[in-house]
ZASEFI-493593 format. One line per field, with one value per residue (C-alpha): residue in three letters; z, y, x. Coordinates in pm, 1 decimal. Each point is the difference from the previous one (the first is absolute). Example, Ala and Ser with C-alpha at 12.3 -4.5 7.8 and 13.67 -1.06 7.14 Angstrom:
REM ZASEFI-493593
drenvo: ala|ser
up: 780.0|-66.0
north: -450.0|344.0
east: 1230.0|137.0
//
This chain:
REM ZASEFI-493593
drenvo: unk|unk|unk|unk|unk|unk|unk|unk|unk|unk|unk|unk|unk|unk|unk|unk|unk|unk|unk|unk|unk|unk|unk|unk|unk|unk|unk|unk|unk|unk|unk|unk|unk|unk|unk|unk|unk|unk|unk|unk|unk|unk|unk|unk|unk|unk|unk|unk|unk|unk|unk|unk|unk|unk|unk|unk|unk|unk|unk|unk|unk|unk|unk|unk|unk|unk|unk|unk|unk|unk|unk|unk|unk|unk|unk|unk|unk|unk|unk|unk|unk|unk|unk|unk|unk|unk|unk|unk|unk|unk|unk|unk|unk|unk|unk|unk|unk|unk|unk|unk|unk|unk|unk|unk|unk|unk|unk|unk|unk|unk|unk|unk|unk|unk|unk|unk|unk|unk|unk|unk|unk|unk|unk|unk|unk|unk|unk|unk|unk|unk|unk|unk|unk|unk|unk|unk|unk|unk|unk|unk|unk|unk|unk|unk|unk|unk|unk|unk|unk|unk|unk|unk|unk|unk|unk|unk|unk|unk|unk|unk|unk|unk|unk|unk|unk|unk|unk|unk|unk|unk|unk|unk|unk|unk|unk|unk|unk|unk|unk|unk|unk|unk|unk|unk|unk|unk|unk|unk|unk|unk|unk|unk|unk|unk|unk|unk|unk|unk|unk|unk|unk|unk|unk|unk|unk|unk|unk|unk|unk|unk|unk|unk|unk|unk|unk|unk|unk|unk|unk|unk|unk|unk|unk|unk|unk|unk|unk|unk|unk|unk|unk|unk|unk|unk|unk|unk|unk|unk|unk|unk|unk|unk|unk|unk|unk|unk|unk|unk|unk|unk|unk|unk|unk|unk|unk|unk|unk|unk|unk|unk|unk|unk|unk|unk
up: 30.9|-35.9|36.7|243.8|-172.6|-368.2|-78.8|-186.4|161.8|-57.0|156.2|276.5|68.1|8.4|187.3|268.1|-13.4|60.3|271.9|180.6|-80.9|-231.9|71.7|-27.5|-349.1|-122.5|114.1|-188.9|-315.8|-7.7|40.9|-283.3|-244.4|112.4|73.4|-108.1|-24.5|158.4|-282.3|-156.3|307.8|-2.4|-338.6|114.7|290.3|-251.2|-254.0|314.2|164.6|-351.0|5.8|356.2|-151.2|-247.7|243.2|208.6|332.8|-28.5|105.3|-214.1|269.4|271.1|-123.4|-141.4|360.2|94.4|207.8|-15.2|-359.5|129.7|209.3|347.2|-86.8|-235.1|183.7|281.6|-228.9|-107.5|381.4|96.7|-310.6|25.0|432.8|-81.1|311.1|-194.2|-374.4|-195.9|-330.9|-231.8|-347.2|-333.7|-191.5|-309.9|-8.8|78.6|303.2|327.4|283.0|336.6|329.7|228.6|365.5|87.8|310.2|16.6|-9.9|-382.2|-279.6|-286.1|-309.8|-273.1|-326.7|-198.9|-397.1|-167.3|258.6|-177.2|101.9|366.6|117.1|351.2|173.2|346.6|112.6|321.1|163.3|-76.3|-364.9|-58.3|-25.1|-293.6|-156.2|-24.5|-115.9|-293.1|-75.7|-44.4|-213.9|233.4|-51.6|21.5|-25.8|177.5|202.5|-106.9|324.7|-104.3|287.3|147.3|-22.4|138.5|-133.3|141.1|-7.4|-244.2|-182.9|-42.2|-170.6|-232.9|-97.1|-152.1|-288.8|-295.1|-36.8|344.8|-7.3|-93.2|331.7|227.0|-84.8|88.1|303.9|87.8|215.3|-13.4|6.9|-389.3|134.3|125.0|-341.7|-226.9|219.9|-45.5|-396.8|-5.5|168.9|-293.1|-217.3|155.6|51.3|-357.2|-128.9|186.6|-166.7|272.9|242.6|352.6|108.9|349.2|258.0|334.9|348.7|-15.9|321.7|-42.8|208.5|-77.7|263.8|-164.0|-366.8|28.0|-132.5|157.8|-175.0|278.8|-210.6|-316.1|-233.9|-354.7|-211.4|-351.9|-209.1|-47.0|-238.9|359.6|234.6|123.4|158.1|262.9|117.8|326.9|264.2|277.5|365.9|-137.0|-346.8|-147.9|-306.5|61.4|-347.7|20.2|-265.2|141.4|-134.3|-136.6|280.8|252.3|-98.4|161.9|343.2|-72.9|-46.4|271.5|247.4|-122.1|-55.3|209.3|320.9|24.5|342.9|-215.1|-121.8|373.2
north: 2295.6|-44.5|-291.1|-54.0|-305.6|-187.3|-267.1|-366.2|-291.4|-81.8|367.2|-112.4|-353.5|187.8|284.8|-244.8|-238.8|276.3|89.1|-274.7|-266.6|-223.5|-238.9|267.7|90.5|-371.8|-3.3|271.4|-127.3|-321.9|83.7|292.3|-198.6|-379.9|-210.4|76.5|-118.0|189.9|89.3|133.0|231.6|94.8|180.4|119.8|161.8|150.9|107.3|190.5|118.6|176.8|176.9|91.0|195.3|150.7|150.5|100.1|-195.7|-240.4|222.7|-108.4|191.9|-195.2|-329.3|3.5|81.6|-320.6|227.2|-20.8|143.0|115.6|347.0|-41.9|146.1|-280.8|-294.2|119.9|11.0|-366.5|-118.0|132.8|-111.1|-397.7|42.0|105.6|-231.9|42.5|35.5|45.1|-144.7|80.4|-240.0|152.5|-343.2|84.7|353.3|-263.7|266.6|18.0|273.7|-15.9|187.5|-82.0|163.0|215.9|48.8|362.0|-19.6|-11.0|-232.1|-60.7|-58.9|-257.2|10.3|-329.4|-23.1|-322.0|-72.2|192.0|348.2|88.0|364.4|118.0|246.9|173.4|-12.7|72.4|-299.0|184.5|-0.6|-358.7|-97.8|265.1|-83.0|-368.6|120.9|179.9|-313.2|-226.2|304.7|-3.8|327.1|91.2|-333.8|-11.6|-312.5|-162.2|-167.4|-338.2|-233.2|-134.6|-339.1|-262.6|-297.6|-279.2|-6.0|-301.8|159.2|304.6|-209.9|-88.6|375.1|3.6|-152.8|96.8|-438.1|-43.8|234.0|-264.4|-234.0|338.1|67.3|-377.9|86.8|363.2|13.9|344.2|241.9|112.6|345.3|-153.4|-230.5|300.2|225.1|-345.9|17.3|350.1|-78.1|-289.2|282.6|237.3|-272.5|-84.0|409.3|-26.8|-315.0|-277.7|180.7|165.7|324.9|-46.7|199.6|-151.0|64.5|-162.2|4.5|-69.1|-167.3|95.6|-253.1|-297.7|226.2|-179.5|216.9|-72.5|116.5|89.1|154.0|-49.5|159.5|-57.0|283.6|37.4|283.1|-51.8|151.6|161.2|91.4|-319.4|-315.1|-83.5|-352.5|-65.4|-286.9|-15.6|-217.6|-321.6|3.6|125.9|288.8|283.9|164.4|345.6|318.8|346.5|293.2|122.6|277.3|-261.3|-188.5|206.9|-90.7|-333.2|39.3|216.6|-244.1|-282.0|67.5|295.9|7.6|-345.9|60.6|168.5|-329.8|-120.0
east: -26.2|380.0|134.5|281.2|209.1|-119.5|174.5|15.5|-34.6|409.6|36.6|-166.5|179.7|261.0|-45.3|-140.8|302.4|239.4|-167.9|77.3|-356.4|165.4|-295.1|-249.2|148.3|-0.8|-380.2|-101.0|191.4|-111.9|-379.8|33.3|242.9|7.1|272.5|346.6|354.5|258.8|125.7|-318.4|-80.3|403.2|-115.1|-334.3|222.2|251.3|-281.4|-184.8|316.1|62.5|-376.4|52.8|374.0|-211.8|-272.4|243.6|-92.8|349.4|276.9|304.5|247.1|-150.3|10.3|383.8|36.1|-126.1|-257.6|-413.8|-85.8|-333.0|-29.3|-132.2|-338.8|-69.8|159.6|-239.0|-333.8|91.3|64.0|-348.9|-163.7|167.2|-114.0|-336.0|-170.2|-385.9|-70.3|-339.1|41.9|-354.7|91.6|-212.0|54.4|-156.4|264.9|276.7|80.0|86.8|-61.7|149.2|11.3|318.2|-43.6|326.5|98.2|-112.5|-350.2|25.0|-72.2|179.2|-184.8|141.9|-147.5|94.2|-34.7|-3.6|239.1|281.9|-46.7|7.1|-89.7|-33.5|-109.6|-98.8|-363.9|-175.5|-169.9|-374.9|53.8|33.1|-335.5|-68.5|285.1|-85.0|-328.4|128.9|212.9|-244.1|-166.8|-346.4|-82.4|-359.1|-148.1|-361.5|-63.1|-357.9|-170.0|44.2|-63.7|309.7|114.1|224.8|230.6|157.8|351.4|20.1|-281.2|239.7|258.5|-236.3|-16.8|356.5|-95.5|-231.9|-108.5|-93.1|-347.0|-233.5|125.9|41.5|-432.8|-74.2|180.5|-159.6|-329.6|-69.7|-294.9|-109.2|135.5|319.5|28.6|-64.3|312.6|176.4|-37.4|91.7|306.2|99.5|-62.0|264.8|229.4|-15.6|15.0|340.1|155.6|-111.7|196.4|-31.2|196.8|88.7|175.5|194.7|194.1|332.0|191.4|363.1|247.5|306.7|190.3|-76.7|-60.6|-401.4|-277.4|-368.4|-319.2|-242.4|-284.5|-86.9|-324.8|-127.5|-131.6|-151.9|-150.4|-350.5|-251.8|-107.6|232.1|249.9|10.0|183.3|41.4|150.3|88.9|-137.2|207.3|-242.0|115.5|-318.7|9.3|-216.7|-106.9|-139.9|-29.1|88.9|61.7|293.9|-3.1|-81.0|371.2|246.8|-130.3|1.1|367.9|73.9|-214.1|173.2|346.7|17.9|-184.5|-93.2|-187.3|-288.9|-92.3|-125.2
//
C-alpha cells in the first residue's frame, strides 16, 4: 500500500499551521512534544521547514513570493484531514503506536499510522477495510476464542484492574461463578503477558467550532492465550468481559464504530 504523505511530527505542525489551523498545529505539538517556548517551537518550525525543502513539498519559488509554499493538492489533503467530523483511533500501547481512521468527505477514510509519535504515514482506505486493518494492528491473527463464560465488573471494580497491586482487593470484591472466576484469572494472565496494559480502540467525534473532541465509544482489547478479550461499557457503567475469536473481532469493530445501529 503506498502511502500518500509520511512525515514527522514538526512536518506536520507545520504543514497544518500553514494551512491556516494555527491552533490545530499547537495541539498536535504540544501533545507529541510537550510544552514549549516560542522560541523553542520557532526552531522546531525552522528545523521542519528545512526537511520539508529537502523532500521537496516546501516550494522555495512560492514562498519568496510571499505565496502558499504548499501545492493545492496538498493544502487540500491537510484541510480534509484537520475537518475530519469522526475519527477511530485503535492505541497498541505496548508498540508505543497509534492507528487512526479520519472520515473524508467522499465516502473515504483516511488512515493515519502513528509511530512512537514521531513518524506519521497516511494513507487512503475504503470504509470496509478498517476493521481488518485494525485487526492486523493489534496483530490478532488467527487466535481461537476458548468458551470461557463471560463475566462482568463494576465500574470501580474496573479501576482496580489498572494496576498489577490491586488483584488481591479486586477477588475480595468479585462474586462470580467458578467458571466466571477461572475466565476472570485468565484475563489477569493476559493482562499481565501484555505489560499490565489494555489495547483499546474508540469513536472520537470532533467539533471543530469550538476545536472540542468527544469520545462516544470506547472498547478494551487484549491478546489472550485463546482468542481476545474485549471489555466494554455498557449506558450503566458496567464492563462486559467476553473472549471471541480473532475472526469474530472485525465485527465488533465494524458494529461499534461503524454501523452503530447493529448494536440494538
Amino acid at each position: 500500500m503506498q502511502a500518500v504523505l509520511k512525515c514527522t511530527t514538526e512536518e506536520l505542525i507545520v504543514l497544518v499551521d500553514l494551512c491556516g489551523y494555527p491552533s490545530v498545529a499547537k495541539g498536535i505539538g504540544e501533545s507529541s512534544l510537550g510544552e514549549k517556548s516560542e522560541d523553542a517551537w520557532e526552531a522546531v518550525y525552522e528545523g521542519a521547514v528545512h526537511q520539508l525543502m529537502l523532500k521537496g513539498v516546501w516550494d522555495v519559488k512560492k514562498s519568496s513570493d510571499n505565496e502558499a509554499p504548499l501545492n493545492e493538492e496538498l493544502q487540500l489533503f491537510i484541510k480534509h484531514f484537520v475537518n475530519s467530523p469522526k475519527i477511530i483511533r485503535s492505541i497498541n500501547v505496548t508498540a508505543n503506536e497509534s492507528l487512526l481512521f479520519h472520515q473524508l468527505p467522499n465516502g473515504k477514510w483516511l488512515m493515519h499510522h502513528v509511530t512512537v509519535d514521531i513518524i506519521h504515514e497516511f494513507f487512503f482506505v475504503e470504509e470496509q477495510e478498517i476493521p481488518e486493518h485494525i485487526l492486523h494492528f493489534n496483530q490478532y491473527i488467527d487466535m481461537k476464542g476458548e468458551n470461557y463464560h463471560a463475566f462482568t465488573l463494576t465500574d470501580h471494580q474496573f479501576d482496580l484492574l489498572s494496576k498489577e497491586e490491586n488483584v488481591p482487593k479486586l477477588k475480595s470484591l468479585l462474586n462470580m461463578t467458578d467458571d466466571q472466576m477461572t475466565a476472570f484469572e485468565e484475563l489477569i494472565t493476559s493482562i499481565k503477558s501484555n505489560n499490565w496494559t489494555l489495547h483499546n480502540t474508540s469513536l472520537i467525534k470532533v467539533n471543530m467550532e469550538n476545536e472540542q473532541n468527544t469520545i462516544t465509544e470506547v472498547l478494551f482489547h487484549v491478546a489472550s492465550t485463546n482468542g481476545v478479550w474485549m471489555l466494554e461499557y455498557d449506558e450503566h457503567l458496567n464492563v462486559h468481559v467476553t473472549n471471541v475469536d480473532s475472526n469474530k473481532f472485525p465485527g465488533k469493530i465494524h458494529s461499534t464504530f461503524l454501523n452503530p445501529a447493529e448494536q440494538a
